[in-house]
N, CA, C and O atoms as a MOPAC input file, in Angstrom:
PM7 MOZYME 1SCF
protein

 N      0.83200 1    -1.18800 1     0.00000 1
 C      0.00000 1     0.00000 1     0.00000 1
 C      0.87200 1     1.24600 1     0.00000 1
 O      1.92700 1     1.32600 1     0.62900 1
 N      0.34600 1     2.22700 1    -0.76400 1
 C      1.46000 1     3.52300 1    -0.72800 1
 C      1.17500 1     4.21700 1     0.84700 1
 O      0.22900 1     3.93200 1     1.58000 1
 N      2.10400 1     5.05100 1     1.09000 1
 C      1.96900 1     5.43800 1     1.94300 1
 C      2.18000 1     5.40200 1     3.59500 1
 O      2.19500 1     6.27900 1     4.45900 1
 N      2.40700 1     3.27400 1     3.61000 1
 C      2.15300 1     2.68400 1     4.83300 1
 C      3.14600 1     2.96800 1     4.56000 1
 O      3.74900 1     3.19500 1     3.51000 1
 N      3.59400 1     2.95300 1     6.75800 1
 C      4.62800 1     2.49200 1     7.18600 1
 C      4.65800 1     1.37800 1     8.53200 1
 O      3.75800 1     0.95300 1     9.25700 1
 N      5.96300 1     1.16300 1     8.49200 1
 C      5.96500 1    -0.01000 1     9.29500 1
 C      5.92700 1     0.47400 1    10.47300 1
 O      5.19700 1    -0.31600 1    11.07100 1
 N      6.31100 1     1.43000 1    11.34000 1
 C      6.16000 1     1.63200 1    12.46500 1
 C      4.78400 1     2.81100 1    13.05200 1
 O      4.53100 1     3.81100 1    12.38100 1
 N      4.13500 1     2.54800 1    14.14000 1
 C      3.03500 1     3.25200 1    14.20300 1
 C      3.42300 1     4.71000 1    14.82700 1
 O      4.52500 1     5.01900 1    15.28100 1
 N      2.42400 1     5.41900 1    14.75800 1
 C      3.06800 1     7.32500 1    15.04800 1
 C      1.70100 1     7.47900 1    16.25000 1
 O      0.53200 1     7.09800 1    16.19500 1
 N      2.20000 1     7.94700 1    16.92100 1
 C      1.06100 1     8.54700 1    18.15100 1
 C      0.94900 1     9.81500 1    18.14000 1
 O      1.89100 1    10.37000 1    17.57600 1
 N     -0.02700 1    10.64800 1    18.64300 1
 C     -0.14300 1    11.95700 1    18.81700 1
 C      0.01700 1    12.43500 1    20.38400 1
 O     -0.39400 1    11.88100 1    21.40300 1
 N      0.76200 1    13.66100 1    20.21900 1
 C      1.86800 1    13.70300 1    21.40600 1
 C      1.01000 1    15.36400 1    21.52700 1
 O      1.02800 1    15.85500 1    20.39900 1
 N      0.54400 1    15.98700 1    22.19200 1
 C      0.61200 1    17.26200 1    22.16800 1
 C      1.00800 1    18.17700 1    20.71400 1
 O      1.72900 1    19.16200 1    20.55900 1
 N      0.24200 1    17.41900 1    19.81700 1
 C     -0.25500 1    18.29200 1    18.77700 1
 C      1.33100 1    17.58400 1    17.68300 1
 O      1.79300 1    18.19500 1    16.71900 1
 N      1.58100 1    16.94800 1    17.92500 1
 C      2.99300 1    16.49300 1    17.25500 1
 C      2.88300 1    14.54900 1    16.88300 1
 O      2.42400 1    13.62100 1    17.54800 1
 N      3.30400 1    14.58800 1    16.02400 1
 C      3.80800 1    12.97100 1    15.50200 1
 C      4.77800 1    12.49200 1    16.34100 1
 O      5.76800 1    13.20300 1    16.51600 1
 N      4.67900 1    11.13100 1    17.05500 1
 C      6.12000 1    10.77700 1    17.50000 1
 C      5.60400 1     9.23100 1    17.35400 1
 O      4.63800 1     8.52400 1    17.64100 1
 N      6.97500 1     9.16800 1    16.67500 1
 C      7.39300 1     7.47300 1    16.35500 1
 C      7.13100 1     6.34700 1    17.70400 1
 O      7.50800 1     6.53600 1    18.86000 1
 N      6.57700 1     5.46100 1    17.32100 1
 C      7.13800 1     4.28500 1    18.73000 1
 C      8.58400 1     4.20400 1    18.87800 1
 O      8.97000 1     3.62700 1    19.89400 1
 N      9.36200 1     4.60500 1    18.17600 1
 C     10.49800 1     4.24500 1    18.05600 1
 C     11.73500 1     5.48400 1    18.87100 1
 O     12.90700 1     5.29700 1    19.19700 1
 N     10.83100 1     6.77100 1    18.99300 1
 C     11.19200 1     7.65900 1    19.70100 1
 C     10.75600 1     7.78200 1    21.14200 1
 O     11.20200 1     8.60100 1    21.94500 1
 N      9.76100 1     6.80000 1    21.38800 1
 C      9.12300 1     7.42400 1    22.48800 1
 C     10.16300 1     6.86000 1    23.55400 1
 O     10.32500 1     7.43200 1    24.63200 1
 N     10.93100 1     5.59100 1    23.16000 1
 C     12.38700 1     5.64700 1    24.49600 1
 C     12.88600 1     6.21700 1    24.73400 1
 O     13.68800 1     5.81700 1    25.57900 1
 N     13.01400 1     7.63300 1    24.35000 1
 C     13.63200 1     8.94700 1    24.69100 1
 C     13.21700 1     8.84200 1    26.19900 1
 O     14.17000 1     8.98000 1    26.96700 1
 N     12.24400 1     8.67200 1    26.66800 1
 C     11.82300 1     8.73700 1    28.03200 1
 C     12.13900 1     8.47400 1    28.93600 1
 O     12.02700 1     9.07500 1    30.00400 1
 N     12.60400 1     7.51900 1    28.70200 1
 C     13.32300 1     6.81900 1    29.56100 1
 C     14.83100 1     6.71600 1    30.04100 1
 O     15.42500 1     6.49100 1    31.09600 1
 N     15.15300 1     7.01100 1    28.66700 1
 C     17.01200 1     7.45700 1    29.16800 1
 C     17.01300 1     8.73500 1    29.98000 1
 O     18.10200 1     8.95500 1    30.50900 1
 N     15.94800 1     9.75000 1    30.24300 1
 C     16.22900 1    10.66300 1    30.95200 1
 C     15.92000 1    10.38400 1    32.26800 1
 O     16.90800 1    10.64800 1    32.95400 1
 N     14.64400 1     9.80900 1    33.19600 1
 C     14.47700 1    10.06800 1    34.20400 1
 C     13.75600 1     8.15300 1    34.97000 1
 O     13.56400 1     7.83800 1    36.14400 1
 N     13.55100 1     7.30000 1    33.65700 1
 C     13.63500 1     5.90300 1    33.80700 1
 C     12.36800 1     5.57500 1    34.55600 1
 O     11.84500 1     6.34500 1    35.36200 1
 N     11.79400 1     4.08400 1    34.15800 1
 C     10.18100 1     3.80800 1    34.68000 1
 C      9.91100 1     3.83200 1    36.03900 1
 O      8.76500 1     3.81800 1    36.48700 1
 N     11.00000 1     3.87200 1    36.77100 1
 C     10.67200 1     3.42100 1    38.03800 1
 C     10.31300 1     5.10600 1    38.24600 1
 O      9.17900 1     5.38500 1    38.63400 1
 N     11.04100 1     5.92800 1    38.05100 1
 C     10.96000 1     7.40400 1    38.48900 1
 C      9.34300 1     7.78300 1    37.90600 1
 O      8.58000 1     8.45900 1    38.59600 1
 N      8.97200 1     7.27600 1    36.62200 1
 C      7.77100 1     7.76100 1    35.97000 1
 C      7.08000 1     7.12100 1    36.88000 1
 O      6.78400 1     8.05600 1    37.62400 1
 N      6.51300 1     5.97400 1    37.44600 1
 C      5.61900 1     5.45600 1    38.20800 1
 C      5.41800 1     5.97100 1    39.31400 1
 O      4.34100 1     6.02400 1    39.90700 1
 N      7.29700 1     6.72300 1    39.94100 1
 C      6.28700 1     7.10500 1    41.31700 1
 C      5.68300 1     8.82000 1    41.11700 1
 O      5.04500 1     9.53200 1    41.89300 1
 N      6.25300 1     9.09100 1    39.61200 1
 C      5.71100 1    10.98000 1    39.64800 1
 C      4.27300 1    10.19300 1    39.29500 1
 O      3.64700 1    10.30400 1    40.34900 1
 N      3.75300 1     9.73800 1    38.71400 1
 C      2.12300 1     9.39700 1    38.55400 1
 C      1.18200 1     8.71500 1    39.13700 1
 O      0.04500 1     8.47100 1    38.73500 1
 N      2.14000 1     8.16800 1    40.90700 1
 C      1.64800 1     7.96300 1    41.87200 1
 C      1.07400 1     9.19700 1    42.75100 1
 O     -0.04400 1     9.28900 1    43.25800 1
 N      1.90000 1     9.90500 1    42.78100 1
 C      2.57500 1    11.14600 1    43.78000 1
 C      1.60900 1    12.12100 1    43.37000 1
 O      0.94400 1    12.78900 1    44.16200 1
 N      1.51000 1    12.22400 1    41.61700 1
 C      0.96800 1    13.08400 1    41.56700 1
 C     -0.71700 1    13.19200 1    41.11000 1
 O     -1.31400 1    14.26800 1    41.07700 1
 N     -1.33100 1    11.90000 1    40.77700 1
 C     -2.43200 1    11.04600 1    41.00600 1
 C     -2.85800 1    11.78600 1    39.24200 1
 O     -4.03700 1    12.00900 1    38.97100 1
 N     -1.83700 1    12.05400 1    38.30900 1
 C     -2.29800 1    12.22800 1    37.17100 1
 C     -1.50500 1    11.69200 1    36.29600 1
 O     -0.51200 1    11.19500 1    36.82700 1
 N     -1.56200 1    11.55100 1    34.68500 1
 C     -0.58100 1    10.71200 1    33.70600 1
 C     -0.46500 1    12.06300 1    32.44900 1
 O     -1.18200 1    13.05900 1    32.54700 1
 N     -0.02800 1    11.98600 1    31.95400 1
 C      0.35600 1    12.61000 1    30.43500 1
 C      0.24000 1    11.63300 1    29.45200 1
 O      0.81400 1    10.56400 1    29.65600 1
 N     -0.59800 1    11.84500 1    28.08900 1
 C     -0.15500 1    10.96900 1    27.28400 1
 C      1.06300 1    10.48900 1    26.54700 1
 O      1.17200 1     9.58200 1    25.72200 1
 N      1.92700 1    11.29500 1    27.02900 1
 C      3.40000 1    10.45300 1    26.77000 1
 C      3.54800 1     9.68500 1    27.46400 1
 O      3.74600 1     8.57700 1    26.96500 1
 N      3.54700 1     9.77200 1    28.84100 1
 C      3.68000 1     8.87200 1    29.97100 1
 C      2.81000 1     7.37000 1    29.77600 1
 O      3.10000 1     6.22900 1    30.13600 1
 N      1.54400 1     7.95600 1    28.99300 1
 C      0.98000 1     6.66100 1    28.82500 1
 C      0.81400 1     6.15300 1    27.94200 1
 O     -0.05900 1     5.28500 1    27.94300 1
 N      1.52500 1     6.41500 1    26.79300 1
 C      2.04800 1     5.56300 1    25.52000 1
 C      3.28800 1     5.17400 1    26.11600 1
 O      3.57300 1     3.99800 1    25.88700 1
 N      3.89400 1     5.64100 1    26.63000 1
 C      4.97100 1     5.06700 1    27.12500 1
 C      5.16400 1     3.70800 1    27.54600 1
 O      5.90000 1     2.83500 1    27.08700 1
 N      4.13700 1     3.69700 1    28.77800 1
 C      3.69000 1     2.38600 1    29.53400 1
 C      3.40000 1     1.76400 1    28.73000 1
 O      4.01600 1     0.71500 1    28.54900 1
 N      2.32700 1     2.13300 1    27.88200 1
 C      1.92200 1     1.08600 1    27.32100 1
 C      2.59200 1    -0.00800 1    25.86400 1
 O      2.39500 1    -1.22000 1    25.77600 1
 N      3.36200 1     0.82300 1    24.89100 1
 C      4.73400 1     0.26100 1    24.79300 1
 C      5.55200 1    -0.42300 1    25.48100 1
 O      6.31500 1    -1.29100 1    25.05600 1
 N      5.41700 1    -0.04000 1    26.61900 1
 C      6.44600 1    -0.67100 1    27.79900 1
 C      6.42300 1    -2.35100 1    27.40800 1
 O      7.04500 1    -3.20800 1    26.77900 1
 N      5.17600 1    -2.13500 1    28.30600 1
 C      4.65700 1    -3.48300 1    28.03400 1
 C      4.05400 1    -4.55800 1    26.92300 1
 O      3.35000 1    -5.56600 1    26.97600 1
 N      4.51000 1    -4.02800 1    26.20900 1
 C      4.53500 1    -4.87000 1    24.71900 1
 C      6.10400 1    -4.91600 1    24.33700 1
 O      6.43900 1    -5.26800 1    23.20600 1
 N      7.18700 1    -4.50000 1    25.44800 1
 C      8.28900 1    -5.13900 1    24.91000 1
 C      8.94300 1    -6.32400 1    25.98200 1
 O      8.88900 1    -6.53300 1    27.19400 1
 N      9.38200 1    -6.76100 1    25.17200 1
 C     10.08900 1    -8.03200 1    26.69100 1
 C     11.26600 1    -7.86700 1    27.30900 1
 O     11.98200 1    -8.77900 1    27.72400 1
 N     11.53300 1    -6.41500 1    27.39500 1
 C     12.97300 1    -6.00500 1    28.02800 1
 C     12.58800 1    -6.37400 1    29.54500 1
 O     11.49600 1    -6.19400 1    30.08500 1
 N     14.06800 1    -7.08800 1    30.25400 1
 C     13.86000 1    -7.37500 1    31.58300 1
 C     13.68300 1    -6.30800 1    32.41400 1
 O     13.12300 1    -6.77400 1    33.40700 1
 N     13.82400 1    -5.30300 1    32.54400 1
 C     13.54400 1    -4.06600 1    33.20100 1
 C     12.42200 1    -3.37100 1    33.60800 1
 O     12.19100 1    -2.72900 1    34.63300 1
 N     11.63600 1    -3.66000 1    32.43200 1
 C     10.38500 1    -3.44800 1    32.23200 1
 C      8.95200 1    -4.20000 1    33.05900 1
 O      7.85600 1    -3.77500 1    33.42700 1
 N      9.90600 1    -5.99500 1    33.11500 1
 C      8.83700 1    -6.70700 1    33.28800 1
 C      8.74800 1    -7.14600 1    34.85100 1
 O      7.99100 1    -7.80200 1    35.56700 1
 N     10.02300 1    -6.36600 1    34.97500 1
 C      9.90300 1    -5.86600 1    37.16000 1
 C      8.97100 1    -4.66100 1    36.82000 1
 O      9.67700 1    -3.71500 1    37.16900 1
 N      8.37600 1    -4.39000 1    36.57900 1
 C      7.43800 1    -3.50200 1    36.85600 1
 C      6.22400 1    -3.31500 1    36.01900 1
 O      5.54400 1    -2.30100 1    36.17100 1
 N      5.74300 1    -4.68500 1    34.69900 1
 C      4.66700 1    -4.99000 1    34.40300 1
 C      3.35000 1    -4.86000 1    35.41600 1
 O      2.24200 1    -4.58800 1    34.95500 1
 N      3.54300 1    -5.05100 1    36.65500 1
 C      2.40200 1    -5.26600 1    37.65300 1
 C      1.95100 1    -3.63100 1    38.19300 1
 O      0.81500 1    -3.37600 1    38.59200 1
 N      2.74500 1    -2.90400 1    38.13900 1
 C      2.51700 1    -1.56900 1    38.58800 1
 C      2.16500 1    -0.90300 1    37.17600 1
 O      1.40000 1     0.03600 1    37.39500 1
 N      2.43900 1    -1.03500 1    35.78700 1
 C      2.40800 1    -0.73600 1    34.65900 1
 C      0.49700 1    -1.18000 1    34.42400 1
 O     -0.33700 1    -0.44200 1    33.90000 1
 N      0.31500 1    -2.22200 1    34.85400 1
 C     -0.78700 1    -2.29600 1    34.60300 1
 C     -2.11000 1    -2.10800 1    35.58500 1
 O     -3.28800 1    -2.23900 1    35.25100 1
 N     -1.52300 1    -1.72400 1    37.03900 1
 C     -2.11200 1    -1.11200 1    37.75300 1
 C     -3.14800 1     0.36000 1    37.05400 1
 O     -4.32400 1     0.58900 1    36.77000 1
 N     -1.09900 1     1.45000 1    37.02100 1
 C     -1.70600 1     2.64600 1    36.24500 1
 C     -2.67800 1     2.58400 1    35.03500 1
 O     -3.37000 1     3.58500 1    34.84900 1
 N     -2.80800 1     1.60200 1    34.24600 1
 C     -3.29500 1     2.09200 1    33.20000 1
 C     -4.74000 1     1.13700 1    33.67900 1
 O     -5.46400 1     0.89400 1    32.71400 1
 N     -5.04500 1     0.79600 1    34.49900 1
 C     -6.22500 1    -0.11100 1    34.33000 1
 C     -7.00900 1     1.59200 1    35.18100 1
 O     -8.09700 1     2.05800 1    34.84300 1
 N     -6.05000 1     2.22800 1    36.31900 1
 C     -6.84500 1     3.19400 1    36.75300 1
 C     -7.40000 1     4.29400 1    35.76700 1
 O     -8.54400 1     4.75000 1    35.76900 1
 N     -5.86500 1     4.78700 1    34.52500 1
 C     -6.82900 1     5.79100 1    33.90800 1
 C     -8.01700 1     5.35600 1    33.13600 1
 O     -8.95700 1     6.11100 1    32.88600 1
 N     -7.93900 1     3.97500 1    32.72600 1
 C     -9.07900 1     3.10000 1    32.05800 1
 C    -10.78400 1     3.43800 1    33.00700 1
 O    -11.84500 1     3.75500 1    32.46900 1
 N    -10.54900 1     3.25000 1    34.38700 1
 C    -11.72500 1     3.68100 1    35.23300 1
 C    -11.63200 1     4.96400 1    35.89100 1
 O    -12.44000 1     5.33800 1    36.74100 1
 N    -10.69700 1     5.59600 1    35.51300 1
 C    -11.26200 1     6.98800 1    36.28100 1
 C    -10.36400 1     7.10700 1    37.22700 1
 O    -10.81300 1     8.13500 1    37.73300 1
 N     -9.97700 1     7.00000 1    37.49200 1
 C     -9.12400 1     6.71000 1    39.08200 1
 C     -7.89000 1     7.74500 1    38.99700 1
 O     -7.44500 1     8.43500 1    39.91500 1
 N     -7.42400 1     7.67200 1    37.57500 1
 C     -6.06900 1     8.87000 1    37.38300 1
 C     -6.49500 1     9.52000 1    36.23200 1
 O     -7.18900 1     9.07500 1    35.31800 1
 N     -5.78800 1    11.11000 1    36.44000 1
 C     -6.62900 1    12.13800 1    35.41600 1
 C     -5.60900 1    11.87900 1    34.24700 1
 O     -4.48800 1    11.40700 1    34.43700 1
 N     -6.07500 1    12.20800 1    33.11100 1
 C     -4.86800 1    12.13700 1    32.03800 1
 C     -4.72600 1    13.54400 1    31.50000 1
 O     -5.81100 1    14.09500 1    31.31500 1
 N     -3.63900 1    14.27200 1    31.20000 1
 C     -3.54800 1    15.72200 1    31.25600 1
 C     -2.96800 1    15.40900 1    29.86000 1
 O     -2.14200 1    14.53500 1    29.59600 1
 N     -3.70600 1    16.51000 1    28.79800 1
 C     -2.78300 1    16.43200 1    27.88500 1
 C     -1.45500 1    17.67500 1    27.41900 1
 O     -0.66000 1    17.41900 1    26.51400 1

């Protein structure tokens, strides 16, 4: 098909960003630090939560120490429980 590409693009605050960019995130401040600012602060960003949720569709060992808290957050913004700010 013209046009396709192989990797999917999310909308970021009015901007395109690659799945392939969104690990930027992590080399700066790392999941464990993102989980407890979106504990702490009882809200998510949609970077934060494409993030996660990428997370967990990869099988890096790092990640999958903290699958259980990964799917905590996102089952809450799913019911309400955490605000999502864009």
């Amino acid at each position: 098909m013209p046009g396709t590409s192989m990797q999917k693009k999310s909308r970021v605050k009015g901007r395109s960003l690659r799945t392939d960019q969104i690990g930027t995130i992590s080399k700066s401040i790392g999941i464990k630090k993102i989980i407890t600012q979106i504990y702490s602060s009882k809200k998510i960003s949609r970077e934060q939560q494409v993030y996660l949720m990428s997370s967990l569709l990869s099988n890096e060992a790092k990640v999958q120490a903290y699958k259980c808290s990964i799917n905590r957050i996102l089952e809450a913004v799913h019911t309400g429980q955490l605000i999502r700010v864009d």
